[in-house]
C-alpha atoms as one frame of an Amber mdcrd trajectory, in Angstrom:
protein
  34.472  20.311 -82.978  31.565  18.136 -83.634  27.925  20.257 -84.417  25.549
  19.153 -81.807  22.451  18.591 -84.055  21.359  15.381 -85.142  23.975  13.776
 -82.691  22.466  12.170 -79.717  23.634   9.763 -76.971  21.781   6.852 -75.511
  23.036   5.399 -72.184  21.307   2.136 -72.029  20.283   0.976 -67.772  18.297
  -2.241 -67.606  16.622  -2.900 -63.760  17.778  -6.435 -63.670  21.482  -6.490
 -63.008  22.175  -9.451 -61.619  25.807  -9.336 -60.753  25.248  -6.668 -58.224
  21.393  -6.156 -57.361  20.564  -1.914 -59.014  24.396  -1.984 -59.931  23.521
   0.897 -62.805  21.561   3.333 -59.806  24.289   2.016 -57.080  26.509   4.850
 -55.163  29.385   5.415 -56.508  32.082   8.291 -55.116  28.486  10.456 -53.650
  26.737   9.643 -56.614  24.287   7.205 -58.631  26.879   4.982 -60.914  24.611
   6.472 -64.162  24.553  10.340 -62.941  28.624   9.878 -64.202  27.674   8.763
 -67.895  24.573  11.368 -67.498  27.097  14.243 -66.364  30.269  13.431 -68.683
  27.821  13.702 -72.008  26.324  16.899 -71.201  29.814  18.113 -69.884  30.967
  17.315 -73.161  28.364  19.565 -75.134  28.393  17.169 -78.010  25.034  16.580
 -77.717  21.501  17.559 -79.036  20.087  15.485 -76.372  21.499  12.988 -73.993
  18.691  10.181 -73.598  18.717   7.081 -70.939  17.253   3.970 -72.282  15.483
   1.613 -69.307  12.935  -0.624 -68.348  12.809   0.798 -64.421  10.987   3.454
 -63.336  13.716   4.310 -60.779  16.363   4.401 -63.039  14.786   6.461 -65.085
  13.654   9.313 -62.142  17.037   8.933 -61.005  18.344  10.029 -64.628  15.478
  12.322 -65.421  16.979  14.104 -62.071  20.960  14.250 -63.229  19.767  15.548
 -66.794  18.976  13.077 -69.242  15.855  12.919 -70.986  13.476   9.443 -70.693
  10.823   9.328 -73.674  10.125   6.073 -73.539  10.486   2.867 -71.330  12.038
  -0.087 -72.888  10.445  -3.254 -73.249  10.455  -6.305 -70.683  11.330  -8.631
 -73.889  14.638  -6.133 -74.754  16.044  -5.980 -71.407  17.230  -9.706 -70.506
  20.575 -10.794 -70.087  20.611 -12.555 -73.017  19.831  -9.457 -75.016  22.543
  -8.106 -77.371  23.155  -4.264 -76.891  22.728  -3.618 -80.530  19.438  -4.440
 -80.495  18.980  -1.911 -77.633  20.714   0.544 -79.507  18.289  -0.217 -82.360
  15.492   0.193 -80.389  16.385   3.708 -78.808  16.972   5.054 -81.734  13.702
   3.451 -83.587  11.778   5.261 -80.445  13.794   8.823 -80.536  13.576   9.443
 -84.084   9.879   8.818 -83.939   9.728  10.858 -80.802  11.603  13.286 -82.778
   9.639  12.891 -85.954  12.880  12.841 -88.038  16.128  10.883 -88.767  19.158
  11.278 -86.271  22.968  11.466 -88.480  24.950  10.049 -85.216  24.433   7.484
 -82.080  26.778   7.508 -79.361  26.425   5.016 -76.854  27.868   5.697 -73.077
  28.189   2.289 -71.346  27.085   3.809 -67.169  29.207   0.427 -65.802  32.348
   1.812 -66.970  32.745   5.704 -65.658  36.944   5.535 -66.154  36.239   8.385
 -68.900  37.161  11.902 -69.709  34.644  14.588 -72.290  37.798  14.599 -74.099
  37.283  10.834 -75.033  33.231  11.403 -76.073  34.794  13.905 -78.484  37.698
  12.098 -79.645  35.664   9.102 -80.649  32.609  10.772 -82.161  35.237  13.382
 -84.076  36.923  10.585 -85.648  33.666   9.164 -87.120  32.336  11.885 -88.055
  35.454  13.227 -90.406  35.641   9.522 -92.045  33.069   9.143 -94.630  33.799
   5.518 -95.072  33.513   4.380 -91.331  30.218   2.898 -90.130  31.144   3.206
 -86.080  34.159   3.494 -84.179  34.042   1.792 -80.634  36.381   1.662 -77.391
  39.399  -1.027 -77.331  42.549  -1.598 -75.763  45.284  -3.597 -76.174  44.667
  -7.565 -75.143  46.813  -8.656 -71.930  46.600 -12.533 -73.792  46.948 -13.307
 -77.046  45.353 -15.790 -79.076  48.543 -16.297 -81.147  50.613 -16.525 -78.601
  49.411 -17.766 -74.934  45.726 -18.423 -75.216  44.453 -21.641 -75.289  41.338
 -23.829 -75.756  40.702 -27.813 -76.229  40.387 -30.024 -78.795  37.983 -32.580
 -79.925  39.924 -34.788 -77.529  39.753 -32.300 -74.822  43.424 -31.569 -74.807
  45.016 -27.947 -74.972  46.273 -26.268 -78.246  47.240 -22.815 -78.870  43.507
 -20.821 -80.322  45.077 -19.162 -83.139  47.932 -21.401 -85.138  50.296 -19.882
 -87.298  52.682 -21.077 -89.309  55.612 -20.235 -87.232  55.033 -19.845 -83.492
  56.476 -16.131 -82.380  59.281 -16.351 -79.596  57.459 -13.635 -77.693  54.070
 -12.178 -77.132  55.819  -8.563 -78.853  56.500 -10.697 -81.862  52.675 -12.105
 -82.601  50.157 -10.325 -84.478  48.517  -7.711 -82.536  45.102  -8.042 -80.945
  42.280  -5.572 -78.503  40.178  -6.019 -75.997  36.483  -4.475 -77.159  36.243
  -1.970 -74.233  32.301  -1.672 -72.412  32.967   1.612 -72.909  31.849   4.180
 -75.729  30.615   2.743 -78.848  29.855   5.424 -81.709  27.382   4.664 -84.375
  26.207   6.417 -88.000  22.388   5.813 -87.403  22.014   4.295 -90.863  24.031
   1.476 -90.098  22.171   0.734 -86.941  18.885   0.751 -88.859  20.201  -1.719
 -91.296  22.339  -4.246 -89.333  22.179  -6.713 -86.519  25.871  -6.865 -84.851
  28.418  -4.179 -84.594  31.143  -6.287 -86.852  28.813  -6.065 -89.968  30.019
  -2.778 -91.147  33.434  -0.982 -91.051  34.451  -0.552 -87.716  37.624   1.279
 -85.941  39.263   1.217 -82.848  39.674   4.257 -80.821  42.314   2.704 -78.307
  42.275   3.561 -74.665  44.718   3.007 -71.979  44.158  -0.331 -69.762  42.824
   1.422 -66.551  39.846   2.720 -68.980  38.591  -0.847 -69.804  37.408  -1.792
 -66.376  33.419  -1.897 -66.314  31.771  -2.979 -63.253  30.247  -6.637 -63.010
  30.560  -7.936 -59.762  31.502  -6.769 -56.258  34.856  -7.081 -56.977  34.926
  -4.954 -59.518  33.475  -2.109 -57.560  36.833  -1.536 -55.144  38.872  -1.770
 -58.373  36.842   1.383 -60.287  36.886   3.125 -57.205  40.434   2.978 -56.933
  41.253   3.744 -60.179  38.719   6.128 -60.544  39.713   8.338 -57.234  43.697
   8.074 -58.541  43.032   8.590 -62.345  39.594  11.147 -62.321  38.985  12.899
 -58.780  42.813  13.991 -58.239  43.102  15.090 -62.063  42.612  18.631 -62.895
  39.639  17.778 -65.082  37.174  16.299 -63.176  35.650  14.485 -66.039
């Protein structure tokens, strides 16, 4: 089992969602979408601290309510849509360890849009960092329903369709083709040293920890709601485990 200290998780909520309008504080199954993330990581006793990282004021009483800790508010300049996460992630943990006043070893980042998860994943993932000396992260995949080897396709200079990925002898079946994920909106697990010192998540030595499909939904639009609800009611509320 993982020690606790030095490990924290950052579950990052921006106000602007525009998708669905407050799709992060939305209810979902009785409760706030983020009070799931909130609950599964202190559930999971992982943790030295589980923080929320936010621009709104509302998100942030609603998570100060459920158990997470809110030291700072983020920045109207880091919470666009056209923001990449990492930089996010950068930023918490820039404002924590100063909080703090000393270095964090891990970062574990709970995406709230996706709560298809169980503690037992939170301490899969950050477990199989943590006993790998050579890793830099380990984030969330699962295995790609199309593949760019096989039956994915994009256009040409000439706008006509050829296969994205050629190889030199075009595989009979999809089984036969090299394999490829899907990078799941779900956990992403971090050394801190890595964040402080790079810009994208592909810079360093990265694993997959693979999940099964129904985990990979996140929520982006309305449709996606019914779909996690589903899933969520068949796969988490009727388990013995509730998280």
């Amino acid at each position: 089992m993982v020690q606790n200290k030095n490990v924290i998780c950052v579950i990052s909520a921006r106000g602007g969602s525009k998708g669905i309008k407050n799709k992060n504080i939305l209810n979902f199954n009785g409760k706030p979408l983020i009070a799931w993330s909130i609950q599964q990581a202190l559930k999971s006793k992982c943790f030295e601290e589980v923080y929320v990282s936010t621009d709104s004021k509302k998100i942030a009483n609603i998570s100060k309510k459920f158990g997470a800790k809110i030291v700072f508010l983020r920045s109207k300049k880091l919470s666009g849509s056209k923001i990449s996460k990492f930089l996010v992630w950068k930023d918490a943990l820039k404002r924590i360890e100063k909080f703090l006043d000393r270095k964090i070893n891990f970062f574990l980042d709970l995406d709230c849009t996706n709560p298809i998860r169980k503690t037992y994943d939170i301490k899969k993932i950050l477990n199989m960092l943590v006993s790998n000396k050579n890793l830099d992260g380990v984030i969330t995949i699962t295995p790609s329903r199309k593949n760019p080897y096989f039956n994915m396709v994009e256009l040409n200079k000439n706008n006509f369709l050829k296969i994205s990925k050629k190889l030199k002898k075009w595989p009979v079946g999809r089984q036969y083709a090299p394999k490829v994920f899907d990078q799941v909106a779900n956990l992403y697990c971090f050394r801190s040293k890595f964040l402080r010192s790079n810009n994208h998540i592909y810079n360093g030595k990265i694993k997959g920890y693979c999940v099964p499909a129904y985990k990979s939904y996140d929520l982006d639009n309305i449709d996606d709601l019914d779909i996690l609800d589903n899933i969520f009611k068949k796969k988490i509320l009727n388990n013995n485990v509730r998280y």
